[in-house]
C-alpha positions in Angstrom: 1.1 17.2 4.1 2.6 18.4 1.4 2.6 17.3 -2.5 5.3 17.0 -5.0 4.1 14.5 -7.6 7.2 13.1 -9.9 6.9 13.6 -13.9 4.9 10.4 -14.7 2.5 11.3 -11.8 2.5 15.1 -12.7 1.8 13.9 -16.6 -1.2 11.7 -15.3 -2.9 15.3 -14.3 -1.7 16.8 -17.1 -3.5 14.3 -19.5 -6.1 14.6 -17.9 -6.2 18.9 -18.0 -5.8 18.1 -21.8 -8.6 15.7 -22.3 -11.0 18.1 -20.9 -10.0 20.7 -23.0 -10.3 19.7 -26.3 -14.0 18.9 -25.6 -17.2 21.0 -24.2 -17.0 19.8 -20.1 -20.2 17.7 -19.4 -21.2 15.8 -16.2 -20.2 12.2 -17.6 -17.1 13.3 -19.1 -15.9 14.6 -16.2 -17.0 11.7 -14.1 -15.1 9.5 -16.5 -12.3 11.2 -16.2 -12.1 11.8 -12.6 -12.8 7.4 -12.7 -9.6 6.7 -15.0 -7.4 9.2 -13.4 -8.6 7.1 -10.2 -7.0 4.1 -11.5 -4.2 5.6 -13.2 -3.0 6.6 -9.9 -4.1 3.9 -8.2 -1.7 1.6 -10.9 1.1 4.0 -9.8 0.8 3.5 -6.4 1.3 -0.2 -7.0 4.0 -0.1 -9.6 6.8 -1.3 -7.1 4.8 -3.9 -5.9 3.1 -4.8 -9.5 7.0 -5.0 -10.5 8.0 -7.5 -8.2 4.8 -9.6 -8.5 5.5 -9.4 -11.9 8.9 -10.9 -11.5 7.6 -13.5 -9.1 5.2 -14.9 -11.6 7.8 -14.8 -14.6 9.8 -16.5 -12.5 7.6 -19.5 -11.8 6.7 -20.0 -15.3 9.6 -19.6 -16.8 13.0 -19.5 -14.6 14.7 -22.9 -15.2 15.2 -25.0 -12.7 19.2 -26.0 -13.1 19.9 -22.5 -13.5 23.0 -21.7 -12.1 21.3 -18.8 -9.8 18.9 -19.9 -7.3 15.4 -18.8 -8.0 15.2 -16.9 -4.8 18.8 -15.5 -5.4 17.0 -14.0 -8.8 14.2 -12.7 -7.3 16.3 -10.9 -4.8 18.8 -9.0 -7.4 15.1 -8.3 -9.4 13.9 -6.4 -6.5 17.8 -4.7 -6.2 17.4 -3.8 -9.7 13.7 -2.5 -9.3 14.0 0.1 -6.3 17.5 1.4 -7.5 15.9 2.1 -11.0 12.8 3.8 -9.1 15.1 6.2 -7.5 17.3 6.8 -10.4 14.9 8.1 -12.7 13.2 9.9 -10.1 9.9 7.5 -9.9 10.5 7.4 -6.0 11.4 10.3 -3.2 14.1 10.0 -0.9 11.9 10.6 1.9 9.8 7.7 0.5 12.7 5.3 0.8 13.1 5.9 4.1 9.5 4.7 4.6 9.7 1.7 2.6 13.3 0.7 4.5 11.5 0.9 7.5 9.0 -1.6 6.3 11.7 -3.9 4.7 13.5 -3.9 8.3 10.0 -4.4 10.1 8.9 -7.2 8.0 12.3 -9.2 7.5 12.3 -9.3 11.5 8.3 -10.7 11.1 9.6 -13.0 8.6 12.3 -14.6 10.5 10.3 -15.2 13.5 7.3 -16.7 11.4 9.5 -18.9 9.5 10.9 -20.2 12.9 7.6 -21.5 14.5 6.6 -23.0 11.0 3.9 -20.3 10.0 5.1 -20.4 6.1 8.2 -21.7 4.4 10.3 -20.6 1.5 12.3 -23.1 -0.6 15.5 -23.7 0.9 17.7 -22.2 -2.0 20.1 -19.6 -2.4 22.5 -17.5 -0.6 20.9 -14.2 -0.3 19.3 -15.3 2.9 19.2 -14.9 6.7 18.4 -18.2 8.6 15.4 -19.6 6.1 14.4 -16.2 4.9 15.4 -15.0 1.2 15.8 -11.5 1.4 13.2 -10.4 -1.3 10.5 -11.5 1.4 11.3 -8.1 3.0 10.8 -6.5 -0.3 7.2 -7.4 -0.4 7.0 -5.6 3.0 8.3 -2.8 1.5 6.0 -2.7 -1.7 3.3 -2.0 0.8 5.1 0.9 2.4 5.5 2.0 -1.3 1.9 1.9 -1.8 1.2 3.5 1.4 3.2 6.5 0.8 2.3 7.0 -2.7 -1.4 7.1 -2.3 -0.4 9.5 0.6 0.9 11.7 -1.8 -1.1 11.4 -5.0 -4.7 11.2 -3.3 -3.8 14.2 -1.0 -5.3 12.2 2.0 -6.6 14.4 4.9 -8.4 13.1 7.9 -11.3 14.6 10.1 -11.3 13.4 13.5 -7.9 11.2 12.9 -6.9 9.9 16.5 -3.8 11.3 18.5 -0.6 9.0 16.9 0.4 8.1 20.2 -2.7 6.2 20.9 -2.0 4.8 17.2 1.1 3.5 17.7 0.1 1.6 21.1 -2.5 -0.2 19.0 0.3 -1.2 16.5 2.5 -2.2 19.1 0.2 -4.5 20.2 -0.8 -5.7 17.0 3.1 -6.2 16.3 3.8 -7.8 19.3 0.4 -10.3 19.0 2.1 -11.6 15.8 4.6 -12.8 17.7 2.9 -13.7 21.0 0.3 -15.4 20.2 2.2 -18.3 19.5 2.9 -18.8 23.1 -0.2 -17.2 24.9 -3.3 -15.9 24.4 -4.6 -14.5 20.7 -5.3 -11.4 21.3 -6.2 -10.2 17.7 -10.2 -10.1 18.0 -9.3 -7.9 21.1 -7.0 -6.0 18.9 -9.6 -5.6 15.9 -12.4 -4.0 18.2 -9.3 -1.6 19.6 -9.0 -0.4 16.2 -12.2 -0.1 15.7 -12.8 1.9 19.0 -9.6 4.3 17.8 -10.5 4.6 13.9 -14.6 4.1 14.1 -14.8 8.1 13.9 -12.4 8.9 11.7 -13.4 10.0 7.7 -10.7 10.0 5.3 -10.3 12.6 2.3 -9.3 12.4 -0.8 -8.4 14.5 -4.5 -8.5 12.4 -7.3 -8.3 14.8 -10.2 -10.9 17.9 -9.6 -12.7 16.3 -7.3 -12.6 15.0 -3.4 -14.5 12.2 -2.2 -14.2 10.8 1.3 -14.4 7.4 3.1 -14.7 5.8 6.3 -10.7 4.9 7.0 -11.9 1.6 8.3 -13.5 0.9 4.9 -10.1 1.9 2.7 -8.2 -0.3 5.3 -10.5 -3.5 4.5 -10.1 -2.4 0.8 -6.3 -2.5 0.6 -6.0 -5.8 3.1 -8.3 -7.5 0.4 -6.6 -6.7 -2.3 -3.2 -7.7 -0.5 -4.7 -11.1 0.3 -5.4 -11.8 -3.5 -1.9 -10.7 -4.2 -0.9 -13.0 -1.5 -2.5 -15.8 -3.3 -0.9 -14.8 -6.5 2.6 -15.3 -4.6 1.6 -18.6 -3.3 0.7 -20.0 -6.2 4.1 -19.2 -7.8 5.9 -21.3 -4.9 7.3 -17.4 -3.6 6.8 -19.0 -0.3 3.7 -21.4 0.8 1.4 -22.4 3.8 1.8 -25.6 5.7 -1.5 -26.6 4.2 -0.3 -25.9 0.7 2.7 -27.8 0.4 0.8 -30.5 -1.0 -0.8 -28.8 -3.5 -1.6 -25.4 -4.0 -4.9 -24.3 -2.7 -5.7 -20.3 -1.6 -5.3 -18.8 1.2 -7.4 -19.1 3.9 -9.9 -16.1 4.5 -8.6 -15.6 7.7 -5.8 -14.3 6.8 -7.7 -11.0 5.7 -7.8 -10.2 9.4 -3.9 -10.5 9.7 -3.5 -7.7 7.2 -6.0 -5.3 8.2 -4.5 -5.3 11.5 -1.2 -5.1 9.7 -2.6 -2.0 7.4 -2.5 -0.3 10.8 1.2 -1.1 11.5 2.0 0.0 8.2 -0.9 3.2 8.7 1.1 4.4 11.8 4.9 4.2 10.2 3.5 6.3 7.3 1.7 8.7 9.6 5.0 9.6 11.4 6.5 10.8 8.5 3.8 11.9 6.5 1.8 13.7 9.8 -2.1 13.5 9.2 -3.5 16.9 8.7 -7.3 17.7 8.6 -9.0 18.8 5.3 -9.0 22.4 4.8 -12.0 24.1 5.3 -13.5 25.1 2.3 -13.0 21.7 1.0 -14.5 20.0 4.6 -17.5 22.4 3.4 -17.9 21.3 -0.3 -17.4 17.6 1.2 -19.6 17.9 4.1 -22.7 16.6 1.7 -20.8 13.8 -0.1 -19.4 10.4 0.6 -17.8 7.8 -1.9 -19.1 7.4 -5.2 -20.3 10.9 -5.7 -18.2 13.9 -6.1 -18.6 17.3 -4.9 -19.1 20.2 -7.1 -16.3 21.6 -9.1 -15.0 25.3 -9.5 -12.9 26.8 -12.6 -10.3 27.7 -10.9 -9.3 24.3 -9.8 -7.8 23.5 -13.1 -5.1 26.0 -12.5 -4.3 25.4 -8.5 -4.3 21.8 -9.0 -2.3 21.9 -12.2 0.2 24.4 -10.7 0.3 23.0 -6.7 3.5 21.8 -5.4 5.7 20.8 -2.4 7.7 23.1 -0.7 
């Protein structure tokens, strides 16, 4: 996979080159560095769906309730407004959006179904709406697919022993079609869970964060990201984005369980990124300088890295 970062990612490196420079390089600095360029990106990967979640909470504290454009309606045009401004000034690729579309159509279907057989409700409000579905709810889809192929592209994520996408995309399948089947016969998630871990259990993720690559059981970074989805999740059902059937008479989190329901959707979402952005193995002097280190420690760095990294780009 190729990298092409956009001019606030590009800056977060460049920062970063700068901070080093002013100052004699010692182990902590760098280590420091390396941990707030981490986040940085990390931030940046979210900003689509920080925006939106943003707008969601706003929205419950302070949107009025005679307003003369339904709440949902709002929320809706906000996430218009978000992804044609993330385009405009260049914040997202093209080939991104195409992702993220993907997502918005794969989730909105999820979404209608769901809200049919009673899984979750929205307020009924609004016009910009399919059935009982305001069409933000496909947004939120779609900030994960934003997330999934920024962190592609800023982490430079390569994969040793990644499993042939054809055998990853039957596991999604049936992952996508037990969210809807399950309703009707047998739950076959716990089946589908120890497929994925049969399909992913070898497979090590790597990753560049500024000078340094780190890697990571995928199966761990899956867990991460579906955890920190499900506390997002219980941000948006605490501002009345949509609620559970046991929530409706007062708010109360989400049930743990639900962390199972999106680590087997990170997989969904895994395989629709993985078809555009193809998983390629890490190179091999950088499989060599990794061989001896997992997450939380960082593998030695050279000179010259300042000046490849600083200079790479996509073709």
């Amino acid at each position: 996979m190729a990298r092409n970062f956009t001019s606030v990612e590009q800056s977060i490196d460049d920062a970063a080159h700068r901070y080093l420079d002013r100052a004699r390089s010692g182990r902590m600095r760098e280590r420091l560095t390396e941990f707030v360029v981490f986040g940085l990106k990390q931030a940046w990967a979210c900003v689509f769906g920080a925006a939106l979640l943003a707008v969601i909470i706003a929205a419950r504290l302070w949107y009025p309730d005679n307003a003369g454009l339904a709440r949902n309606d709002f929320l809706t045009l906000a996430a218009v407004v978000i992804q044609i401004l993330m385009i405009s000034f260049k914040l997202e690729t093209l080939r991104e959006l195409r992702v993220i579309l993907l997502f918005h159509v794969v989730g909105t279907v999820m979404e209608l179904f769901k809200t049919d057989v009673g899984s979750w409700a929205y307020e009924a409000e609004g016009v910009l709406r399919i059935g009982a579905v305001p069409l933000f709810s496909g947004f939120m889809y779609a900030a994960v697919g934003s997330y999934m192929v920024r962190v592609f592209r800023l982490f430079d994520l390569r994969f040793d022993r990644y499993p042939r996408r054809w055998i990853t995309a039957v596991v999604a399948g049936g992952i996508y079609v037990n969210f809807f089947s399950h309703h009707y016969i047998f739950d076959a998630r716990w089946v589908l869970l120890a497929a994925v871990v049969l399909v992913y259990g070898r497979c090590v993720m790597h990753f560049r964060v500024f000078r340094r690559r780190f890697r990571m059981p995928i199966l761990v970074s899956f867990l991460l990201v579906a955890l920190f989805i499900w506390f997002a999740e219980n941000i948006g059902t605490w501002s009345r984005a949509w609620l559970y059937p046991n929530q409706l008479e007062g708010w109360q989190a989400v049930s743990i369980d639900k962390l199972l329901a999106w680590f087997l959707l990170m997989i969904i979402s895994v395989v629709l990124v993985a078809w555009v952005y193809k998983p390629q193995p890490p190179a091999r002097d950088a499989q060599a300088r990794d061989a001896q280190f997992t997450v939380g420690e960082t593998s030695p760095s050279a000179p010259e890295f300042r000046q490849v990294f600083k200079g790479e780009k996509q073709s």
